[in-house]
Structures are given as structure tokens and as C-alpha cells.
C-alpha positions as CSV (number, residue, x, y, z in Angstrom):
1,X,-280.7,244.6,47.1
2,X,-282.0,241.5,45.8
3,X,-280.9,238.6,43.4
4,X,-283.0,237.4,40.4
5,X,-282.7,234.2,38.0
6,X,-281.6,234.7,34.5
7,X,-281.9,231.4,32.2
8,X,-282.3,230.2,28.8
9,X,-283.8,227.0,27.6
10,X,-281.3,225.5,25.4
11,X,-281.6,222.5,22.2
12,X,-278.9,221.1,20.2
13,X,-279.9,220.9,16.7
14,X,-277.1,219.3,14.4
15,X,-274.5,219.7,16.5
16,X,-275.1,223.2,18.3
17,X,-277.0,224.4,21.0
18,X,-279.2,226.9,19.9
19,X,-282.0,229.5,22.5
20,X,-285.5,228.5,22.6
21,X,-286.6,230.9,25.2
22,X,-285.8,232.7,28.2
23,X,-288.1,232.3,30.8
24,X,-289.2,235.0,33.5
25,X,-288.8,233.3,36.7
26,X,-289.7,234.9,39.9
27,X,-287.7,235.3,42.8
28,X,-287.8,232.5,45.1
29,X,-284.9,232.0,47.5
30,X,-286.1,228.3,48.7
31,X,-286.0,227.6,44.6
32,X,-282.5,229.0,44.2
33,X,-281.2,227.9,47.5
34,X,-282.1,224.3,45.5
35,X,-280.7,225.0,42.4
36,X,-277.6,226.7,43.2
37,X,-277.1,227.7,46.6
38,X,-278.4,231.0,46.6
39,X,-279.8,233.0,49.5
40,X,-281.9,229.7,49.8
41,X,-281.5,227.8,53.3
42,X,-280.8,224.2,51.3
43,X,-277.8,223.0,50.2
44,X,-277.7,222.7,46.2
45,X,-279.0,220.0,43.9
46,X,-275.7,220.0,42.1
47,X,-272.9,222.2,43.0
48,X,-272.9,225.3,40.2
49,X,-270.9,223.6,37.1
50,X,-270.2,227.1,35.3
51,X,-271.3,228.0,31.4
52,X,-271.3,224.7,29.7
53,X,-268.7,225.5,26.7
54,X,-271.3,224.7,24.0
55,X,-273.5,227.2,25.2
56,X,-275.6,229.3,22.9
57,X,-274.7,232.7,21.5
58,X,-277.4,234.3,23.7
59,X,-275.7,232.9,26.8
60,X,-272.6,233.5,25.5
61,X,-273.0,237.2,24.7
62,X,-275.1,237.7,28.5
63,X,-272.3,235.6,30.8
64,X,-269.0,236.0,28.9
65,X,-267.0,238.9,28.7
66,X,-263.9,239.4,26.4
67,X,-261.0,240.6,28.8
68,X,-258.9,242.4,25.9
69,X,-262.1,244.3,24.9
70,X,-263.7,245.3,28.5
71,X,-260.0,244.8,30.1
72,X,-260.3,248.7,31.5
73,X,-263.7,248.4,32.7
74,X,-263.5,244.9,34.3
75,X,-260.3,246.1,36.2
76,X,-262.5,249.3,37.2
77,X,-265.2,247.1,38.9
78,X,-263.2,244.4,40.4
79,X,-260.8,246.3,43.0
80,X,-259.8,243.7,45.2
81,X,-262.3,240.8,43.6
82,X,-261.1,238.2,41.9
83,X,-262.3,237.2,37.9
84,X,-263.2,233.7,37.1
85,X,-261.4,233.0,34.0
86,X,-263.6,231.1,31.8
87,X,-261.7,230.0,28.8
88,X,-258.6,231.4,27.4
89,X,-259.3,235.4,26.8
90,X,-263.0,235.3,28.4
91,X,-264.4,235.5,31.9
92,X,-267.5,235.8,33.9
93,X,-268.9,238.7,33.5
94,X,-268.3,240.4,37.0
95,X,-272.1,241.6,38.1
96,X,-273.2,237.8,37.4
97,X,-272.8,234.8,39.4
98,X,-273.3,230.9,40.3
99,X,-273.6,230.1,36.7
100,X,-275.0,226.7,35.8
101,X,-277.1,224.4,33.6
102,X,-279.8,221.2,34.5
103,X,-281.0,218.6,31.9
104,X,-284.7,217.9,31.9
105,X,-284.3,214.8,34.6
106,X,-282.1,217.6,37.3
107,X,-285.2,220.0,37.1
108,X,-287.7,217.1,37.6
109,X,-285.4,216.3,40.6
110,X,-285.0,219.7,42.0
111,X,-288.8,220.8,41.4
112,X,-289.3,217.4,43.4
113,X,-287.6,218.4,46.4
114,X,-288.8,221.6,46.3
115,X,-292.4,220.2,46.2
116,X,-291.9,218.1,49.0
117,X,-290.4,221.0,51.2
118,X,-292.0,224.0,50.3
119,X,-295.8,225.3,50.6
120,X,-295.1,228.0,47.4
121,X,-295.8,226.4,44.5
122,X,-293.4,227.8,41.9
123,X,-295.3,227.8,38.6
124,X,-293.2,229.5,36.3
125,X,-290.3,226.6,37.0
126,X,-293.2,223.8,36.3
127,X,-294.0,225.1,32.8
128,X,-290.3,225.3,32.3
129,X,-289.4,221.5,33.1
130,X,-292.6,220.5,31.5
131,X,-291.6,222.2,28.0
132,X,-288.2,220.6,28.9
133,X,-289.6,217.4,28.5
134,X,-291.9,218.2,25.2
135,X,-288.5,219.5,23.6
136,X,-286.6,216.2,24.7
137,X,-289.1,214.6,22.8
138,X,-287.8,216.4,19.5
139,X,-284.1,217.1,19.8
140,X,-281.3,215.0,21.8
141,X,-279.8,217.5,24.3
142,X,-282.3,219.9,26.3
143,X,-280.7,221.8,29.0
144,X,-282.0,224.8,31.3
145,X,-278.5,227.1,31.6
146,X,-278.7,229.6,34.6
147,X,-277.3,231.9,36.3
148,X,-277.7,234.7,39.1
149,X,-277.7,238.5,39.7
150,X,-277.0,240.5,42.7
């Protein structure tokens, strides 16, 4: 079985972070070995730093799952796992994992590395830090939120 990217491309816009996209990224272990510590040989850029708490509805509604509505069916699929609690009444949902975020200047860092290490070019990350950047240009706070699946 293998393990895919999710992310969504995130801008605050008066005060809230709002979805700009959500990119298809193929699977690259080397790539998410970088980012997160994945089924890559590297060690991580930056340790996974969980859902940021200002995180869009989209991400919100994929990543968090209310534990008094889904309480039957969480306890169901977790037999002798343990459930990151998130915040309060919410935690992870249980089939995702390694949840994290990078500003436009982490993903310029980590495609660097990558770059320098790896023969596969990963295209689909490029365009993703360079619209990164063309969003910085028009709104404060950019942010690439991720997170994997199994």
C-alpha cells in the first residue's frame, strides 16, 4: 500500500486563511522523506508541526474530525491506536498522518535540498513554491499545509 501527499495552498485575507488550491502532487518518497519524514531516507526539514489552528475550512473539514459526532466510528478503527487530540473536542482524523504546513521560504529550502540530492526533478512541487511566491507578493501570510495518507 502506498502513501500519497494531500495539501492545500493557503492566504490570509483580512484576518483568515482562506484555500487557493490543492495541488496534485506525485508520489515521491525522497520529497516526503524531506518534508516530513515519510518513507523518505532523509531526516525532515522541520519536524511535522500539526494543523496550524488558523487553518482553512477545507483543511479543517479533510484533517479534523469531531470526536462527539464520529466518537463510535473513531473508537471502531482505532483498537489499540492512540488519537491525537487536536484541540478540545477534535482530533486527527485516524487514516491521516504527519500533518504540517511550510511558508514560501521552507519550500524554497526543502526543494533546495532536494535539488541538490536527488536526480528526479519534482515539477509539480516547483510550480507550487513558485505560485507561493507570486501569492506572497499579494497577501501577507502564504503557507503550503500538508499532510499524508497511508
Amino acid at each position: 500500500m502506498g502513501c500519497d501527499i494531500h495539501c492545500v495552498v493557503e492566504y490570509n485575507w483580512d484576518g483568515e486563511m482562506f484555500e487557493f488550491c490543492s495541488p496534485n502532487i506525485s508520489r515521491n518518497y525522497d520529497l516526503f522523506g524531506l518534508m516530513a519524514g515519510v518513507r523518505g531516507p532523509d531526516e525532515p526539514f522541520i519536524d511535522p508541526r500539526g494543523i496550524p489552528k488558523d487553518a482553512c475550512s477545507t483543511v479543517r473539514r479533510e484533517c479534523i474530525v469531531p470526536l462527539e459526532a464520529a466518537r463510535t466510528d473513531i473508537e471502531k478503527c482505532l483498537i489499540g491506536q492512540s488519537v491525537k487530540i487536536f484541540k478540545g473536542d477534535t482530533a486527527y482524523n485516524p487514516w491521516l498522518h504527519d500533518f504540517s504546513w511550510f511558508t514560501p521560504s521552507e519550500l524554497q529550502a526543502v526543494m533546495r535540498d532536494y535539488n541538490k540530492k536527488y536526480t528526479y526533478r519534482q515539477t509539480e512541487m516547483t510550480v507550487v513554491e513558485a505560485m507561493m511566491w507570486k501569492l506572497h507578493e499579494m497577501y501577507s501570510q502564504v503557507r503550503l499545509v500538508f499532510w499524508f495518507d497511508n
